[in-house]
Structures are given as structure tokens and as C-alpha cells.
C-alpha positions in Angstrom: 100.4 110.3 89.6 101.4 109.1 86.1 100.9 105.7 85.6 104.6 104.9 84.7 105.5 105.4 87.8 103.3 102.5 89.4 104.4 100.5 86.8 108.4 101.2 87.2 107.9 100.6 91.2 108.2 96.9 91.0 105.2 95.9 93.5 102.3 93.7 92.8 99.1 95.4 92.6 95.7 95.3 91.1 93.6 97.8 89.1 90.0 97.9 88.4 87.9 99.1 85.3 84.7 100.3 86.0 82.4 101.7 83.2 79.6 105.2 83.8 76.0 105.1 83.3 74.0 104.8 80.9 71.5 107.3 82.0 71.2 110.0 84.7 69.1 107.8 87.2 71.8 105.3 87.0 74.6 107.6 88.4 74.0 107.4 91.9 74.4 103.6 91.6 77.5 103.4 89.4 78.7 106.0 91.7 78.2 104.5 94.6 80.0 101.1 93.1 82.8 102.7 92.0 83.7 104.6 95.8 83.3 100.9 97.1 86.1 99.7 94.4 88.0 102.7 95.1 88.3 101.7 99.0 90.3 98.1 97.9 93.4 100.1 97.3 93.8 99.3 93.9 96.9 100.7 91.9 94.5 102.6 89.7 91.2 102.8 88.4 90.4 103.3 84.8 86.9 105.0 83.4 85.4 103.5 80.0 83.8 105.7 77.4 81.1 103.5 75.6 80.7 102.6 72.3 80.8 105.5 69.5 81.2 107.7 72.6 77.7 106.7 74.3 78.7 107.3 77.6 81.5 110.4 77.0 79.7 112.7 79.1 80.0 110.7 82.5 83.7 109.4 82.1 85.4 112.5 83.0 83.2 113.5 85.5 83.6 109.4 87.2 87.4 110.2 86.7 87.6 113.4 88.7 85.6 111.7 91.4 87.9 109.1 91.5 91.0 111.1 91.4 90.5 114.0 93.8 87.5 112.5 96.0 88.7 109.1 96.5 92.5 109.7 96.1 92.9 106.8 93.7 95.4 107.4 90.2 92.3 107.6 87.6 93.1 106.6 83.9 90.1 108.1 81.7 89.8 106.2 78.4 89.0 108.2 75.1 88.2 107.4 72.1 87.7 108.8 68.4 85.6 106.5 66.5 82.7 109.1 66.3 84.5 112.4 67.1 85.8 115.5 64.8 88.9 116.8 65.2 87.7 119.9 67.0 85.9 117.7 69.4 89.0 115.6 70.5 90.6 119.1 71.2 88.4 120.1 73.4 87.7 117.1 75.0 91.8 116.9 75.8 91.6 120.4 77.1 88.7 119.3 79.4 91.1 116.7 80.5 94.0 119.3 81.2 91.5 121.5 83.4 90.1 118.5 85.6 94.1 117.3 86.4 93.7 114.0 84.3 97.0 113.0 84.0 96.6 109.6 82.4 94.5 109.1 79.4 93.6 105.5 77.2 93.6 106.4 73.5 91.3 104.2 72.0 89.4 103.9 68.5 86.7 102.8 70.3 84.4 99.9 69.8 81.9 100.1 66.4 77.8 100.6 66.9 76.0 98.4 64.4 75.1 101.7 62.4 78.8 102.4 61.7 80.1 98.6 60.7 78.7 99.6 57.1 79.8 102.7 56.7 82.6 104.1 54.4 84.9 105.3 57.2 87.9 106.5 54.6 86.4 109.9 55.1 86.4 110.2 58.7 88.3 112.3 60.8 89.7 109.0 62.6 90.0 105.4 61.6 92.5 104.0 63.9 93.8 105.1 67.6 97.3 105.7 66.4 95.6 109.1 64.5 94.4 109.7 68.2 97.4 108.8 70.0 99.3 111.6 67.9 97.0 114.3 68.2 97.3 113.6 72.0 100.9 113.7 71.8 101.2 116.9 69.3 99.1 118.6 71.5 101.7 119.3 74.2 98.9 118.1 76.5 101.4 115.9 79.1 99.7 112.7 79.6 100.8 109.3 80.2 98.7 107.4 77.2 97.9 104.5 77.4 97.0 102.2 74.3 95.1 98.6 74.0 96.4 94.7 72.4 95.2 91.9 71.7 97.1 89.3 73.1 95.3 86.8 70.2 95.0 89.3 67.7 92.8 92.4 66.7 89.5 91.2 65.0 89.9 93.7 62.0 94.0 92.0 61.5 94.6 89.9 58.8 97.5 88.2 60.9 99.5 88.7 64.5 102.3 89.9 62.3 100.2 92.8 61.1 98.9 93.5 64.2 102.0 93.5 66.0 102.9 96.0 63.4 100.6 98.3 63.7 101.3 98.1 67.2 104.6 99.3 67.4 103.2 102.4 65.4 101.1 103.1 68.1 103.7 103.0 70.7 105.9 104.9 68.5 103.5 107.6 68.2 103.4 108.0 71.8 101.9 105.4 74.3 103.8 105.1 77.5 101.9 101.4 77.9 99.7 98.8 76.9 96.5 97.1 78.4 95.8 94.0 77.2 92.3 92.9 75.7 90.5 90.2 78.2 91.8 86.5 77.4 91.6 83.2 79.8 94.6 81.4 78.9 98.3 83.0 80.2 100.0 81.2 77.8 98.8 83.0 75.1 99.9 86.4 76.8 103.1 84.9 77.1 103.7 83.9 73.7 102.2 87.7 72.8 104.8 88.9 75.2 107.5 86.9 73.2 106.5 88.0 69.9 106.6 91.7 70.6 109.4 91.9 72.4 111.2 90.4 69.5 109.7 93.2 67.5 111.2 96.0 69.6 107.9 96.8 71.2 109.4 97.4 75.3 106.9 99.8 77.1 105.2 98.1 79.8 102.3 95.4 79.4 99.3 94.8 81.6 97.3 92.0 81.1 93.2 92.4 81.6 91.4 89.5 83.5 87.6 89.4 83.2 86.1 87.3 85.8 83.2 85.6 84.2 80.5 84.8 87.1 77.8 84.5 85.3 77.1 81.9 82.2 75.9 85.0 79.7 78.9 86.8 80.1 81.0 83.7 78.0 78.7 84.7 74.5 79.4 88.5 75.0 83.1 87.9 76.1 83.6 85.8 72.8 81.7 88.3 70.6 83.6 91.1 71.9 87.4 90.1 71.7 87.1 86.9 70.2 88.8 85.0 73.6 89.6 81.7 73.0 88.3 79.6 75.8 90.4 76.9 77.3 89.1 73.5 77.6 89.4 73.4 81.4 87.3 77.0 81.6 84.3 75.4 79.3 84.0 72.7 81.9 84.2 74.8 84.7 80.8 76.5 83.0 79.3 73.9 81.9 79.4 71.8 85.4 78.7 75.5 87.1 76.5 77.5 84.8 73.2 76.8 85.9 73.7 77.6 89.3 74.8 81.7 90.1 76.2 81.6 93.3 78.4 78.8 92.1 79.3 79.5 88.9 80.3 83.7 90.6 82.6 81.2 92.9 83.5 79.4 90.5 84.7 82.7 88.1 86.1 84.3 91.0 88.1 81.4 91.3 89.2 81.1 87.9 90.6 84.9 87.4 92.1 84.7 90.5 94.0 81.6 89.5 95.1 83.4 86.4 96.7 86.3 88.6 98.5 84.4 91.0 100.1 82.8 87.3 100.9 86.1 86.0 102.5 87.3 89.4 104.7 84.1 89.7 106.1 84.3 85.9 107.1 88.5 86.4 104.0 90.5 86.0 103.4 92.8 88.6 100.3 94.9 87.5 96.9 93.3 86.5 94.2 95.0 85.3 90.6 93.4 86.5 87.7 94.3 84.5 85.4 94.5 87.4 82.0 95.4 85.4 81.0 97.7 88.3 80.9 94.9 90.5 82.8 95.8 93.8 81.9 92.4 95.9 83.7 90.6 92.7 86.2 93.1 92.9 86.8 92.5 96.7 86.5 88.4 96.3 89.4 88.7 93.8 91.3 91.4 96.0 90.7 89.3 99.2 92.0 86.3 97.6 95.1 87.9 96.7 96.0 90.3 99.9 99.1 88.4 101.0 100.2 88.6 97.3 99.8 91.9 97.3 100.8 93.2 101.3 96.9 94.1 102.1 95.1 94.2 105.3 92.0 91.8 104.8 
């Protein structure tokens, strides 16, 4: 099922992220993880691919799984930051052959080695590059492309971002995923802004429950998140404590749905970090929302 066509049905639903391991002896585990998301019913599941490609070998084999053992829609990520063209080619083709039908065109996220590098010579800089080799390959997948609903790190302004945006959804994406953020108002305003700039595919925000204290560093290092006054004191008062502060989290993203579902959004995306009992909290919490047997 092409993802359009859960976002045009009009229900409320939720959709997990879960990411593929590392290493071989980790499989079994992240497998076993992601069949327990895959039994909450979510709209879709998507499959990360790692920074400079680092786990590229596992995500389409995670996605097939998903897809044809578990009967969930699957939407495999891919990226280009470390690829040749050649490479991309094939790994579409690979895509084709396993029934992928929906596909997240991504740069891809930097390794320290490459944030020096002179990258004017390589085969890709930005996902738009990728996003149009997708689409010139005849290949016919939904794509699917990222925002930042407080801007891209690398943009000198929202209004440049938003630009490049639009070339990306010019080029071919179908939708959008947000980036994670912990404050709705700033989606909102996003929403606003591209709107105005003619930008009209559909939008679904990412929630990251934080439920542990070490995730607020990496979540701020990796997106740049601005975090709300009323979220600091809600780790600060529960941080030292796990069990709370996972309450706590769960809590807060949940909150931040049931917002988005009361002012129009229908699909969120959760980033679920492999974790199906958060994933179940959250889905739980929700089930009347969403029409769900507890």
C-alpha cells in the first residue's frame, strides 16, 4: 500500500520508526522488537538507514519482514550521503524486487569523518539530487522526504529552507515527515509558512518520547529541538529517577498527539527507538482516539 493512500483516508492513526542493528548478533533482538511494534496496528512502519549508510544492509531486509511477514505498510528510508550513482541504482532496483513500494529519500545524517570534507565533488550533496534519480528512474514509489519544522541546521534562514523544500517536493516527494520537535506550536507556524509558499503535499509530524534524561543532549544535538519551558521542568523534577521520568515522557508525547489530533492532523509518526513497551504506553493511551481494542 502506498502511503498516500493512508494519508488521503482521513482516520487518526499512528506510525512507528524503528531503526536495524548494528551488528549481526543484534538482529534477533531488533527483530524481535520490531514484530512486537508491528502487532500495535500502526498505520505504517518506517526502517532507518544509519549514518553514512552504516546500517544499509539490514534496512531492506527489516522492511520486507515488516511488509510481507507482519502485513504492516513498510516505508524504507534511503539515503545518499555516502553512495555513487551506480550504487543508488542498484539499491532502488533491490527495492523494486523486494515489493517496497514506499521509500524516504534522505541525504542522510554526516559521520564526523565527512563534516570536513570537500563534498562539491560528490555524487550527492542534498536529497533533492536523490529524490530525482528516484523519480527519473521510472521506479513507482511513493517518496517520502524530511523538514524541519524549526529549520535545517545547515540553513541560513526558514526562508531558505522552506525554499529548498519546495524543490524537493517539486522534484517528486508525495509527503513530508517532520524532524522531532516538543512544542506544536512551532509545527503550526511551520504549517502556516509553507502552505503560504505553495508547498501542499501531506505533513506528518515526528514525536520522540524522551524517557530517559540522556536522550534530551542527543535529541538537541541532533535536530537542534528547542525545549519548552514546561518539558525542562518535567526532566529536571523527573530525571533522576527512570521509571518516572519513562512516565513522565510517555506522558508528555502523548499529550503532544492528542494536540495535533484535535487541531486536524490525522497521522503521527512516533519515533519509537526500538522500544515496543514505549510504543504500546503511547498506543494504549491513545486507543479510543484512534478506534483500537486495548
Amino acid at each position: 500500500m502506498k502511503l498516500t493512500d493512508v494519508f488521503q483516508s482521513g482516520k487518526l492513526s499512528l506510525s512507528f520508526e524503528v531503526f536495524p542493528p548494528k551488528t549481526d548478533s543484534s538482529f534477533d533482538s531488533v527483530r524481535a522488537a520490531t514484530e512486537e511494534i508491528a502487532k500495535l496496528q500502526p498505520s505504517f512502519m518506517s526502517v532507518t538507514y544509519g549514518a553514512g549508510g552504516g546500517t544499509s544492509r539490514y534496512t531492506l531486509e527489516m522492511a520486507k519482514k515488516i511488509k510481507h511477514e507482519c502485513g504492516v505498510p513498510t516505508l524504507a528510508h534511503l539515503t545518499c550521503v555516502s553512495s555513487t550513482k551506480e550504487t543508488v541504482r542498484q539499491r532502488i532496483r533491490d527495492m523494486q524486487e523486494a515489493g517496497i513500494e514506499n521509500v524516504m529519500a534522505l541525504r542522510g545524517d554526516l559521520t564526523p569523518e565527512m563534516m570536513g570534507q570537500d563534498r562539491s565533488q560528490w555524487p550527492y550533496r542534498h536529497a533533492v539530487e536523490l529524490i530525482r534519480d528516484i523519480r527519473e528512474s521510472g521506479a513507482d514509489f511513493c517518496i517520502g522526504g524530511a523538514c524541519y519544522p524549526e529549520i535545517h541546521p545547515e540553513s541560513a534562514n526558514q526562508k531558505e529552507d522552506i525554499r529548498y523544500l519546495k524543490e524537493k517536493v517539486d522534484a517528486g516527494c508525495s509527503f513530508l515527515t517532520t524532524q522531532m520537535f516538543f512544542d506544536n506550536h512551532l509545527l503550526y507556524n511551520f504549517l502556516y509558512k509553507i502552505r503560504e509558499a505553495g508547498i501542499t503535499v501531506p505533513v506528518i509530524p515526528g514525536v520522540m518520547p524522551i524517557t530517559n534524561a540522556n536522550q534530551v543532549e542527543r535529541a538537541i544535538k541532533l535536530s537542534g529541538s528547542f525545549m519548552p519551558q514546561r518539558f525542562k521542568s518535567l526532566v529536571d523534577k523527573f530525571g533522576s529517577s527512570p521509571a518516572a521520568m519513562k512516565q513522565a515522557g510517555i506522558a508528555y508525547a502523548t499529550d503532544q498527539i492528542i494536540d495535533l489530533f484535535a487541531n486536524g492532523i490525522t497521522n503521527v509518526h512516533v519515533y519509537s527507538m526500538n522500544k515496543p513497551d514505549v510504543a504500546q504506553k503511547i498506543r494504549d493511551n491513545l486507543s479510543d482516539l484512534l478506534g483500537l481494542d486495548v
